[in-house]
C-alpha positions as CSV (number, residue, x, y, z in Angstrom):
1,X,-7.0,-12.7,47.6
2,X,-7.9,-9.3,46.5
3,X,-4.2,-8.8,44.8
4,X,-4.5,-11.9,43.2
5,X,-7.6,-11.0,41.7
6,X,-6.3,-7.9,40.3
7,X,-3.1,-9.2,38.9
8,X,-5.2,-12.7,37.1
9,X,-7.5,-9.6,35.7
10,X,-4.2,-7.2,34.9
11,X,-2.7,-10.0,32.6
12,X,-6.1,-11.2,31.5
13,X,-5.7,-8.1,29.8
14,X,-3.2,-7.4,28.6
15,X,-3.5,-9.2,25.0
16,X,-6.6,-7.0,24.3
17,X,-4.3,-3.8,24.9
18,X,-2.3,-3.1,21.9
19,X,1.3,-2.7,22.2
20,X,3.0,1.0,21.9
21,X,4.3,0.1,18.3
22,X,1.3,-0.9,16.7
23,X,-0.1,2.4,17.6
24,X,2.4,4.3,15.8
25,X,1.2,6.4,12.6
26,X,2.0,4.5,9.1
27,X,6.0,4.8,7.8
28,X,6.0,7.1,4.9
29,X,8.1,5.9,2.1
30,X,8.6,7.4,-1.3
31,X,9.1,6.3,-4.5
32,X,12.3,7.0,-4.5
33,X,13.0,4.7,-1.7
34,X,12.0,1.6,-3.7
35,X,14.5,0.7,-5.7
36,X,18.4,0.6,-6.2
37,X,18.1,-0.4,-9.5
38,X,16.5,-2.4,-11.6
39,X,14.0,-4.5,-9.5
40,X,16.7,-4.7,-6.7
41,X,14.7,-2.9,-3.2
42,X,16.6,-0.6,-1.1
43,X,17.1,-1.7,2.2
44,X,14.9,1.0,3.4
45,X,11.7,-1.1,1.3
46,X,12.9,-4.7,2.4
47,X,12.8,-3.4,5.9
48,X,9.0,-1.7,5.9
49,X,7.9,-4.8,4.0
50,X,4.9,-6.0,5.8
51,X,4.4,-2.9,7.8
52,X,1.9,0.3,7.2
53,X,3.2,2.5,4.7
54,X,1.9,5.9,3.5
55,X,2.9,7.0,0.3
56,X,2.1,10.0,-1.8
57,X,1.4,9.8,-5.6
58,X,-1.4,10.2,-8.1
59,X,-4.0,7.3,-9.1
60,X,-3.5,6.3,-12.8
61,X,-7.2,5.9,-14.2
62,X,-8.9,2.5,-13.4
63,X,-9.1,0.0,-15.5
64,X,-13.2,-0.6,-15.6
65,X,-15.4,0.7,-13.2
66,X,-16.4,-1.3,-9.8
67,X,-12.5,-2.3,-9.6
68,X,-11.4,-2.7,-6.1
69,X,-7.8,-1.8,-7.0
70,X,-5.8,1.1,-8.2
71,X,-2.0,1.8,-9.5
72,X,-0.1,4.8,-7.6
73,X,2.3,6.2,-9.6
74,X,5.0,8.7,-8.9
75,X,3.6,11.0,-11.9
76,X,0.3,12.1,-13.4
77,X,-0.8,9.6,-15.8
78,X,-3.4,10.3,-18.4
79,X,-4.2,6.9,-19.5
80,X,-4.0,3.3,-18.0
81,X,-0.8,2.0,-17.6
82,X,-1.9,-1.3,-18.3
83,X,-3.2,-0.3,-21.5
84,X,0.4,1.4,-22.5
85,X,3.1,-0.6,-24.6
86,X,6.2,-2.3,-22.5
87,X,8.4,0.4,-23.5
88,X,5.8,3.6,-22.1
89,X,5.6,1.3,-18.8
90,X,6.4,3.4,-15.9
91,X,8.6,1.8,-13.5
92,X,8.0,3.5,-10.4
93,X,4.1,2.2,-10.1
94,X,2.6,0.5,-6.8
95,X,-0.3,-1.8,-7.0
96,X,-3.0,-0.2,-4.5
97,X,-5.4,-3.3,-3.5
98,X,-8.3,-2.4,-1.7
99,X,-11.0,-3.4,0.5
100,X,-13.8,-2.6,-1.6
101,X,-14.7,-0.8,-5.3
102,X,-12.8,2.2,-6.0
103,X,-13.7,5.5,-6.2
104,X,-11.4,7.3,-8.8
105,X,-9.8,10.7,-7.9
106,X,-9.0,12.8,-11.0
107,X,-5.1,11.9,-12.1
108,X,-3.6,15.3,-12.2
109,X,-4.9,15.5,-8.1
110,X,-2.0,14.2,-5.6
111,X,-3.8,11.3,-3.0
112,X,-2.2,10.0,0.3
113,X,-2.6,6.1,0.4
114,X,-1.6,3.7,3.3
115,X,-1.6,0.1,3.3
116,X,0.7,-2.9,4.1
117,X,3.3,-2.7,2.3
118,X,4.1,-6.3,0.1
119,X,6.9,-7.1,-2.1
120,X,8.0,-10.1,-4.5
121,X,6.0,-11.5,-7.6
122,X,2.3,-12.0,-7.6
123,X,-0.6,-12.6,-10.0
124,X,-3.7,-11.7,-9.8
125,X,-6.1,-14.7,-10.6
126,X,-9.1,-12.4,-12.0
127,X,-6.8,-10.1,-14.0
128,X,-3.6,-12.1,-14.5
129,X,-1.8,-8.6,-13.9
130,X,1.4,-9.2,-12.6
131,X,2.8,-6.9,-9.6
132,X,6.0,-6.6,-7.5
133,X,4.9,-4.0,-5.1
134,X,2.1,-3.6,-3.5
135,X,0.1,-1.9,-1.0
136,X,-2.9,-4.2,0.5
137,X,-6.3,-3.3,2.4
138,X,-4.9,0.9,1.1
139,X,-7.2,3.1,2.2
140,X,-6.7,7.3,0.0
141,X,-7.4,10.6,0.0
142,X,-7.3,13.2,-2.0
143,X,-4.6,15.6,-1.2
């Protein structure tokens, strides 16, 4: 009865013990790992997508203060990319959503952020801004 006991408690278990995998640290993927061309995703970004990701960039300055999202960009931007003319657009920007308000970090200072990595088309319903990449519930720090 005793073994019993110990094996119903062993697999009782077992779902609250995370597997091996899950406790492995966030991929890194860089920006030049996003794209082929165009809006066509390496294999390398189809296959993270939906994983953790950490990526290295700068923030671009938020649009209005209490904003609970960012834009990682590959290069120091000055001013907001959304407020920059289609043809300035950067194209190697990721759409940083967070948990709560953020906290800006000065653009010229290199950040770390890790999220869950998302891809395809989405709208935001309070902005209407349009992304293709994303990182949800990121989490930064300043370099």
């Amino acid at each position: 009865m005793l073994m019993n006991r110990r094996l119903f408690l062993a697999a009782a278990a077992a779902p609250l013990v995370a597997p091996r995998a899950a406790w492995a640290a966030p991929e890194a993927l860089k920006f030049r790992d996003l794209y082929v061309r165009g809006r066509e995703l390496t294999e390398r970004a189809q296959a993270l997508a939906g994983r953790e990701v950490r990526m290295v960039g700068y923030m671009a300055p938020p649009l209005k203060p209490e904003i609970d999202f960012f834009v990682l960009t590959r290069l120091p931007m000055s001013t907001c990319p959304f407020c920059e003319t289609e043809a300035q657009w950067p194209d190697d920007i990721v759409l940083a959503l967070t948990d709560r308000p953020v906290e800006p970090i000065r653009y010229t200072d290199l950040i770390r952020a890790t999220g869950v990595f998302e891809t395809g088309f989405e709208t935001d319903p309070d902005t209407g801004f349009m992304s293709f990449i994303r990182l949800r519930g990121a989490r930064y720090e300043k370099l």
